[in-house]
C-alpha positions in Angstrom: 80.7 129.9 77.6 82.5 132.9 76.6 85.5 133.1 74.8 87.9 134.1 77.4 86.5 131.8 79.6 86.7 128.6 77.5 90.4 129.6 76.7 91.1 129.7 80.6 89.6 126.2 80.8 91.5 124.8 78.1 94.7 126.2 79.4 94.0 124.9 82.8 93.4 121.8 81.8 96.5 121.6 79.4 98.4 122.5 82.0 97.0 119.6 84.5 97.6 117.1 81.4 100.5 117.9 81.0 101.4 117.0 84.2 100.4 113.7 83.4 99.0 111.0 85.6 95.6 111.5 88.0 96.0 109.5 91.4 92.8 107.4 92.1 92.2 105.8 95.5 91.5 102.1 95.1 92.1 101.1 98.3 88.4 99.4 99.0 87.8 98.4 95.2 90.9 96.2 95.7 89.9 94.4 98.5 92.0 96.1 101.2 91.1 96.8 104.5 94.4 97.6 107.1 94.2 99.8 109.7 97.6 100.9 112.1 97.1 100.6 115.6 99.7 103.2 116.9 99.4 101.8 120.4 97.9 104.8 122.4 95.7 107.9 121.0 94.0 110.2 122.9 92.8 108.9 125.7 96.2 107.7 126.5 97.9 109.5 129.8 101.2 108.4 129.0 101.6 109.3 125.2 105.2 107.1 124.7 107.2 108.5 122.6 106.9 105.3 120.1 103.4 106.3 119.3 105.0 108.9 116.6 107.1 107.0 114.5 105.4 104.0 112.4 104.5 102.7 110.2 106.4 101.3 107.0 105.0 99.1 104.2 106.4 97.2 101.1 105.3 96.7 97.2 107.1 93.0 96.5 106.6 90.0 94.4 106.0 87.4 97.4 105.1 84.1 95.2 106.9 85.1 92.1 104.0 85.5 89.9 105.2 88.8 88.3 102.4 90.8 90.2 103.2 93.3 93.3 102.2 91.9 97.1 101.8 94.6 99.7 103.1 94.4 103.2 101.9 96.1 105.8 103.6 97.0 108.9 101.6 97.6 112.4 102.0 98.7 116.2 100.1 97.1 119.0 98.4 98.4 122.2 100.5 100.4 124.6 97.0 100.8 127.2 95.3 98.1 126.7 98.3 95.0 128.2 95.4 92.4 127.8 93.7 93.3 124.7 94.0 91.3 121.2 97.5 92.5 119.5 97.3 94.3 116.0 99.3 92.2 113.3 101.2 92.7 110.3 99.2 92.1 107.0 100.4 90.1 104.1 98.4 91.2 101.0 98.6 89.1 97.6 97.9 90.6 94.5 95.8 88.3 92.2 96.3 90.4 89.0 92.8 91.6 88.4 92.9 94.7 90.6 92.3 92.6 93.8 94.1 91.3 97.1 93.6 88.7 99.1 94.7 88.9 103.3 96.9 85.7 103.2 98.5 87.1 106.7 97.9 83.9 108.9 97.8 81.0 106.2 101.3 82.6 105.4 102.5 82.6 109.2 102.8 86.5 109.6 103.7 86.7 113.1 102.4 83.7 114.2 104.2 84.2 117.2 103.9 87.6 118.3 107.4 89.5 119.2 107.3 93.8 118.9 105.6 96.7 118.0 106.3 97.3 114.4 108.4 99.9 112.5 109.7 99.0 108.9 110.4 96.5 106.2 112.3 95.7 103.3 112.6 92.6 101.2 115.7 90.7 99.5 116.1 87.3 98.5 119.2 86.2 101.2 119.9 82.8 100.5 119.1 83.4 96.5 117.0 80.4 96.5 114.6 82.4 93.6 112.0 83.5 96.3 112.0 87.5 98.1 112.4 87.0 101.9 111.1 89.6 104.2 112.9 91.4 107.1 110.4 93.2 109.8 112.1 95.7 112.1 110.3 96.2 115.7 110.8 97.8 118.9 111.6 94.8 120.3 113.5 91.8 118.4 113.4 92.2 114.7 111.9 89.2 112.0 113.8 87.5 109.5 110.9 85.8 107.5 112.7 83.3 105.1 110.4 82.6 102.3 109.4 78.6 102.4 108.1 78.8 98.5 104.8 77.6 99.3 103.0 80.7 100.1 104.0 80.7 104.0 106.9 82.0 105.9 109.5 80.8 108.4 110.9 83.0 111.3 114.5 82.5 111.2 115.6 85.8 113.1 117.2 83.7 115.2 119.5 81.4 113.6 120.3 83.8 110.9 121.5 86.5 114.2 119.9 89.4 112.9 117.5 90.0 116.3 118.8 93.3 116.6 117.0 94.3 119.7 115.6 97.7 121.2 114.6 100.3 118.6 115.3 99.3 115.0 113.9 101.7 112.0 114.7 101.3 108.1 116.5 98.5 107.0 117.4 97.4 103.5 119.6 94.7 101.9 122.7 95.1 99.6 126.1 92.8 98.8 128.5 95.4 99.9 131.3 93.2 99.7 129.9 92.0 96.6 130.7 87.9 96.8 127.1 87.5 96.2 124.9 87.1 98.9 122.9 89.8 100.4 124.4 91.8 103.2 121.7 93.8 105.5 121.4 97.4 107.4 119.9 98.1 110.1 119.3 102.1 111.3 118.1 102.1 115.3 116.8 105.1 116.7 117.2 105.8 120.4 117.4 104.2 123.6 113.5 104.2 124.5 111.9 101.5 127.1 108.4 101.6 127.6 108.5 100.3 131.0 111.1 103.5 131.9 109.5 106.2 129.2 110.8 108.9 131.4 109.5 112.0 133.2 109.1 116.0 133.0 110.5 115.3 129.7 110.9 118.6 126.8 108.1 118.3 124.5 107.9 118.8 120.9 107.3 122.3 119.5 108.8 123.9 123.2 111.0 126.5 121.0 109.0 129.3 123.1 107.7 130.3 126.5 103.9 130.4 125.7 104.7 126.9 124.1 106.6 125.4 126.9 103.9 126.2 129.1 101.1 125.3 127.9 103.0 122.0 127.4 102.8 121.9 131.2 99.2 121.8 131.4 98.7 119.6 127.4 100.0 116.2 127.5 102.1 116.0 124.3 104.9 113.9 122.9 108.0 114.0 124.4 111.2 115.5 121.6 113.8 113.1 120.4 116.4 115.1 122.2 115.2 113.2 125.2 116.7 110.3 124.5 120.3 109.5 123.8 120.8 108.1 120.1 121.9 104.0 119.6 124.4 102.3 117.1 123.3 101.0 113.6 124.1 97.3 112.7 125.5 96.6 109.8 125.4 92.5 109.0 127.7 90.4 106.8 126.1 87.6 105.0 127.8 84.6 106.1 126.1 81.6 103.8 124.3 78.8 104.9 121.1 81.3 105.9 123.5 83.1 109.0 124.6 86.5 109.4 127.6 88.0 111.2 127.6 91.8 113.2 130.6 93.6 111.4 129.4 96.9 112.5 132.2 97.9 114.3 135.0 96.5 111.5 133.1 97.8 108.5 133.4 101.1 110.1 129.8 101.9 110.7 129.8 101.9 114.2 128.1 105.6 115.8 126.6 105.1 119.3 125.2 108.8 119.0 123.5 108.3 115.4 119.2 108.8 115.4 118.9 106.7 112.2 115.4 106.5 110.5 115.6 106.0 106.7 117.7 104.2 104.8 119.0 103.9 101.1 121.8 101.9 99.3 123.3 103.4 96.0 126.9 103.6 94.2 126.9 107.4 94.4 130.6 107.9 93.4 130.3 105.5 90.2 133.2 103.2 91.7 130.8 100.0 91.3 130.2 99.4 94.5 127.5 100.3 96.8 127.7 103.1 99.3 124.8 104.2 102.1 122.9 107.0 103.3 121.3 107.2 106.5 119.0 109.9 107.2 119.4 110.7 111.3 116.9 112.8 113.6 118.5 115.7 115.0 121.9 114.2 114.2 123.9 114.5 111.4 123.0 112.2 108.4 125.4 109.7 107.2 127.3 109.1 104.3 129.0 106.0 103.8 131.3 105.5 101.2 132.0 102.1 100.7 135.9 101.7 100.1 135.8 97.8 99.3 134.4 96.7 101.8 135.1 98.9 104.2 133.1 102.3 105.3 133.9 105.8 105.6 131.5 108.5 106.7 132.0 111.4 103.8 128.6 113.3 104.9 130.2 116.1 106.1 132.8 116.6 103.6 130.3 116.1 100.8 127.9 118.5 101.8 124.9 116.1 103.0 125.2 116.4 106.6 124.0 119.3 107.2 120.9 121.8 106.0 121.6 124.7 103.5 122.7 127.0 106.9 124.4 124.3 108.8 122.1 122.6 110.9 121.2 119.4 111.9 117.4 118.2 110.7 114.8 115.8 111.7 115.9 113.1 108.8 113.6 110.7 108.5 112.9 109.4 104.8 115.8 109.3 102.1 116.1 108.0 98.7 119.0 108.6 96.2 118.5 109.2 92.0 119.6 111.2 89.0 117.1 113.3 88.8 119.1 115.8 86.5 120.2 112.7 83.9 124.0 113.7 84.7 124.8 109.8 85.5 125.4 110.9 88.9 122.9 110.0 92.1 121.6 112.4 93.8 120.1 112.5 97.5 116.6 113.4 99.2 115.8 113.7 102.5 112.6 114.7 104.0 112.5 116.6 107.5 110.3 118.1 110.0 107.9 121.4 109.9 110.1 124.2 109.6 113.3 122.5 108.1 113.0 122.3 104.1 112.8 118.6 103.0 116.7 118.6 101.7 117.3 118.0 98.0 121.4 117.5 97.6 122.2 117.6 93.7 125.6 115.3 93.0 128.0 117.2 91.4 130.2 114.5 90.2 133.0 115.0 92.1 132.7 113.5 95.4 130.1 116.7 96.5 127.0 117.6 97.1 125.3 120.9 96.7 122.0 121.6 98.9 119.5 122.9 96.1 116.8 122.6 98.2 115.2 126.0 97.7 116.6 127.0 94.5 115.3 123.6 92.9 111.5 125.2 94.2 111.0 121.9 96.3 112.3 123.6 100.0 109.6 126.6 100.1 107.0 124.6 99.8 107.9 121.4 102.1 108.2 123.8 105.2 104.7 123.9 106.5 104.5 120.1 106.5 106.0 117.5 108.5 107.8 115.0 105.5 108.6 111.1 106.0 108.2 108.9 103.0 108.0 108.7 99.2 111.4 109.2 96.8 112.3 109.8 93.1 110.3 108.2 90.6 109.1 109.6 87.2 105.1 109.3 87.7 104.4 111.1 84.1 107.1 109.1 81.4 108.4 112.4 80.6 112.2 110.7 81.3 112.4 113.2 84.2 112.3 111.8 88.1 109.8 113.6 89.7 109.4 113.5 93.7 106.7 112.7 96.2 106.2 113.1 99.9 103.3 112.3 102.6 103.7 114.0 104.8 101.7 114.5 108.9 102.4 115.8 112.1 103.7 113.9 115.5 101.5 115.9 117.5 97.7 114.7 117.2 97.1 117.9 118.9 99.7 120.2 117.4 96.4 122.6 116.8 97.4 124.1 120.1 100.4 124.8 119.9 100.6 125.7 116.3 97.0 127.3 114.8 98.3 126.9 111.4 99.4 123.4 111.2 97.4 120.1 111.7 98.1 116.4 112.7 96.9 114.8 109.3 98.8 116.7 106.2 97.9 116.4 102.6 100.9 114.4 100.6 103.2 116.8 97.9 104.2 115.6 94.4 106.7 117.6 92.7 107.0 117.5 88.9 110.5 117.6 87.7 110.4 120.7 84.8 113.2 118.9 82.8 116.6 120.0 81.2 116.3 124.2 80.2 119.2 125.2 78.4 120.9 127.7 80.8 119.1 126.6 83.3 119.2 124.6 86.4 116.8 121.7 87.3 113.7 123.2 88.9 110.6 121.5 90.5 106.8 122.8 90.2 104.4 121.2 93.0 101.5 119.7 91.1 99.5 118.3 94.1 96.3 119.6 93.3 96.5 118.8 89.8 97.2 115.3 90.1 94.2 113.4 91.8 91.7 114.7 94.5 93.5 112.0 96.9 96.9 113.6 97.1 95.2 116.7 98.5 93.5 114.5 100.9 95.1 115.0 104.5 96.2 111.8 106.6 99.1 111.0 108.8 101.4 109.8 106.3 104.7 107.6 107.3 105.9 105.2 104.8 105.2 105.2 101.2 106.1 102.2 98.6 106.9 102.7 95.1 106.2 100.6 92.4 103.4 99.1 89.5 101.2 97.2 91.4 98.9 96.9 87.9 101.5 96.0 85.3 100.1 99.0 83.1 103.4 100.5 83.0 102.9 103.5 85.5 104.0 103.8 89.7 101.4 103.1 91.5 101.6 104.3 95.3 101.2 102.8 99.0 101.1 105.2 102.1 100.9 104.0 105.3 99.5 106.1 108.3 99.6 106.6 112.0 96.8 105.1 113.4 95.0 105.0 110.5 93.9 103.1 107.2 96.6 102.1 104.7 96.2 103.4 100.9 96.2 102.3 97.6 97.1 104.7 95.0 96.9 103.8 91.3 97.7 105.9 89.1 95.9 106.8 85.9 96.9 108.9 82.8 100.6 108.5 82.8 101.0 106.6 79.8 100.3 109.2 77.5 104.1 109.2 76.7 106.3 105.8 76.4 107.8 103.8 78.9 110.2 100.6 80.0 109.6 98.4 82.7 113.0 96.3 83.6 113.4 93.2 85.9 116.8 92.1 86.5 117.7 88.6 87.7 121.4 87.9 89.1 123.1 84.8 87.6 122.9 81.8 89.8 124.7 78.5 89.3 123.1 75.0 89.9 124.8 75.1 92.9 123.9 77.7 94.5 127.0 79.3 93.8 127.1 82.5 91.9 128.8 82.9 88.6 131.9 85.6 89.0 133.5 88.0 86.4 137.0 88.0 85.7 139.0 91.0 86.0 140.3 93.5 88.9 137.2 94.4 89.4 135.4 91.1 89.8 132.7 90.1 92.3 129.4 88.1 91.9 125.9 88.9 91.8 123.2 88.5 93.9 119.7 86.5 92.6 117.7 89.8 92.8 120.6 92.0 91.2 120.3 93.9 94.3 122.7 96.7 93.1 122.8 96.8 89.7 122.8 99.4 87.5 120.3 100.0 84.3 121.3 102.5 81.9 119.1 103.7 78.7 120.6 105.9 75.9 117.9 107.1 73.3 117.6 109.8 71.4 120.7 111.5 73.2 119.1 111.6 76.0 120.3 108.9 79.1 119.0 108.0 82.3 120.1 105.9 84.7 118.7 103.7 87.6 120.1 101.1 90.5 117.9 98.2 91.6 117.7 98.6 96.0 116.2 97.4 98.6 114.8 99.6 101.3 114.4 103.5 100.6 111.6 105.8 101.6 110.9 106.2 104.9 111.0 102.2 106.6 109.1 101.1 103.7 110.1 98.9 100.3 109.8 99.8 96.8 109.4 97.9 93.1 112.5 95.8 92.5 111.8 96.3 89.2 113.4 99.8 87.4 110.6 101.8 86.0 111.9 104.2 83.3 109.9 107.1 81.3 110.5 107.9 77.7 108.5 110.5 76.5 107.8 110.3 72.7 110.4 107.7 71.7 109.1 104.3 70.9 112.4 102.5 71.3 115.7 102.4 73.7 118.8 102.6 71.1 121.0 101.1 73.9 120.4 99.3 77.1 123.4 98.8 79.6 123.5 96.6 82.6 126.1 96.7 84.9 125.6 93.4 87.2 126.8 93.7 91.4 129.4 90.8 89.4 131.0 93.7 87.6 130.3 92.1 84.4 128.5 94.1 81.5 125.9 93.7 79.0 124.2 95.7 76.0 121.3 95.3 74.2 120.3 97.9 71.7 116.8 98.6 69.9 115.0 97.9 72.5 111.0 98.5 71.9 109.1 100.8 74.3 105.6 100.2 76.4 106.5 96.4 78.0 108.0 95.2 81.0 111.1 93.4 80.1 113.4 90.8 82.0 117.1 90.1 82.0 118.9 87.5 83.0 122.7 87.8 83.7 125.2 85.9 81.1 122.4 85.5 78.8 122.4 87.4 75.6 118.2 87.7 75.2 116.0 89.8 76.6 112.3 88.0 77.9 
């Protein structure tokens, strides 16, 4: 090889290295085998509008045993009234690479009730065991965890049905007295029976589009359809719920909500909510004890760079700058930039979407989930979307886009003295499979092989589920953190003292993590529902780069209280328990 050559090479690969971890597909070597039945497809006159939108999935630890479960979210057939109806699928991890289907021995819709959208998990009645909550067009599943491996609906008692078109949900003790409080984003009024007629299509921006839309069947636009109300639920005890939408102040007939994400973005200590809305303005809600006001507007985040509304769909809030301030993502549709909105510290938000190098390249594709997570330990979050169209036949009205999209991962550069924080897309450097094109929808986040590194679920339209492991990452350090709320023998939680008091949830739903080490700091919240109608880790992943050990670890419990550990070794997943001065 000659000289020039072999230098080329070396740089090329020190460059992909660099970049860290490769992305490996290990979907069928781990036993998996989900396919999403989005209720139509081609040969379907009608093409309902619902068809578009799913599916969502979930990385949680189901029986406790310290290794990732997968959830997976499905439709059913819209053609077909008669045929067999597609399920959920409940996937256990045994923690040698492999899962096992446990979806009917664990009761997964036993009883069959809606077409599937999202998930997210919580532990509601802090009994010690994640419950699930399954949102449908249709009523919406509360599956309370029964301990033994199955699952009990209790939608019903608990009065958290919802009803019509519910999206992303997540749980979070807003009111922080230490239960779980949940939110639920609803889309538009749809009814299959009624779907409508001569309605505007997709892609119509033109005349040569509009009409060939006349003689195409295509998928109708969202601006068909007038938008519906969020619910926002107050955890009552005693395993019920009560709708406070309208007195928490969250109550906006004409919101289009998709994705949904809880964080303390204002650094008050409590948490406040971002709801990413199609073709409405997102929302902002900033959580004033208890009660909500919508700040979006004010703070910058409702809008794109020139003052539009966008096709929100998946959101996700962190520091992706290390300021101790979150930030906000948001991915949209082909021809909008998938919003990045930097947190300057003072109650605003500037829209660095093209100036971070993340908007330029996000406008060809069609963006749903995926979120902020630091996939090569180099104490930076990096960013990843998948990404695919809503028209399976968008070829004909747009030559250069296509249904399935490959996915985008963004490295984060890091901190550049007189510089800002930029992004560089690394897709094609990072695994064969991210180049790969499917019709992404919801991605989980979180180490479903205990190795250290975020591994990565995608769900698709119509289409088989993934497994993503990733492989390479831990060239630099890292620390894995659980956190468990404190819980009294009787089921009541342990409070604070102190005008700021509250209690804490048994998941520290909430609670903040921050590392100081080597005068670098980074912070991260523990959530519940983020992406786009999917779940992520519980547990806080942080990257290190070359330090070995954390000089100071701070928790700041949903209780208020604090605690601080210091010279804490690198490369281990670690748990802490509230009130307890030891690290397991």
């Amino acid at each position: 090889m000659k000289p020039i050559a072999l230098l080329l090479l070396i740089t090329l690969w020190g460059e992909a290295g660099a970049a860290g971890g490769q992305f490996v597909d290990v979907t069928a070597a781990a036993g998996i085998s989900f396919r999403h039945v989005s209720g139509g497809g081609g040969e379907n006159p009608q093409k309902y509008f619902i068809e578009t939108m799913g599916p969502g999935c979930a990385f949680w630890d189901f029986d406790g045993d310290g290794n990732l479960d997968i959830y997976a979210v499905n439709g059913y057939s819209l053609i077909l009234k008669n045929a067999p109806q597609a399920r959920d699928a409940l996937w256990r991890n045994t923690g040698e690479g492999r899962f096992v289907d446990l979806t009917e021995p664990a009761g997964i819709e036993a009883e069959f009730v809606g077409y599937g959208m999202g998930c997210c998990a919580g532990d509601y009645d802090n009994d010690g065991h994640q419950d699930l909550y399954v949102t449908n067009y249709g009523r919406n599943i509360l599956y309370h965890n029964n301990a033994d491996g199955t699952f009990s609906d209790r939608s019903q008692e608990a009065g958290v049905t919802a009803g019509q078109w519910s999206t992303g949900c997540a749980f979070a003790d807003y009111d922080r007295d230490g239960d779980l409080d949940l939110y639920v984003a609803r889309y538009v009024t749809f009814s299959l029976e009624h779907p409508g007629e001569n309605l505007v299509p997709y892609m119509a921006e033109d005349k040569s589009r509009q009409s060939l839309a006349k003689k195409v069947k295509t998928y109708p636009h969202p601006s068909n359809y007038e938008g519906a109300s969020d619910f926002l639920y107050r955890n009552e005890g005693g395993g019920r719920f009560a709708d406070v939408t309208r007195q928490a102040g969250v109550f906006d007939p004409d919101g289009k909500g998709l994705g949904v994400v809880w964080g303390d973005y204002d650094n008050d200590g409590d948490v406040d909510l971002c709801v990413a809305n199609d073709q409405t303005p997102n929302y902002l809600y900033r959580n004033d004890g208890g009660h909500f006001t919508d700040v979006a507007l004010i703070a910058g985040v409702a809008y794109s760079e020139d003052g539009r509304t966008q096709a929100g769909m998946g959101v996700d809030m962190g520091d992706y700058d290390n300021n101790g301030f979150l930030d906000i993502w948001v991915t949209n549709f082909q021809g909008e930039p998938n919003a990045l909105y930097r947190n300057d510290g003072d109650g605003f938000f500037s829209n660095v979407s093209f100036s971070s190098g993340t908007g330029r390249v996000s406008l060809p594709y069609v963006g749903w989930g995926g979120g902020f997570f630091d996939f090569d330990h180099d104490g930076f979050l990096d960013l990843f979307t998948a990404n695919g169209h809503v028209l399976d036949n968008v070829e004909l009205f747009d030559p250069l886009s296509t249904y399935a999209q490959a996915s985008l991962l963004f490295r984060n550069n890091g901190r550049k003295p007189g510089s800002a924080f930029t992004f560089a897309d690394i897709t094609s450097s990072a695994g064969k499979t991210l180049s790969d094109k499917r019709v992404g929808r919801g991605v989980a986040l979180g180490d479903c092989d205990n190795d250290g590194d975020v591994d990565l679920v995608i769900s698709a339209s119509n289409s088989a589920l993934a497994l993503l492991r990733n492989e390479g990452a831990n060239q630099n350090h890292w620390l894995t953190v659980k956190l468990a709320g404190a819980v009294s023998t009787d089921g009541e939680q342990g409070a604070s003292e102190g005008p700021a008091a509250g209690r804490s949830n048994r998941d520290a739903i909430g609670a903040r993590v921050k590392l100081v080490y080597g005068g670098n700091s980074q912070i991260r919240e523990v959530k519940s529902g983020a992406s786009y109608l999917s779940q992520n880790d519980l547990r806080l992943n942080f990257g290190l780069a070359a330090h070995t050990s954390v000089d100071r670890l701070e928790v700041r419990w949903p209780s208020g209280k604090l605690q601080t550990f210091t010279a804490v070794p690198a490369d281990r997943i670690i748990e802490i328990r509230e009130g307890e001065g030891t690290i397991r």
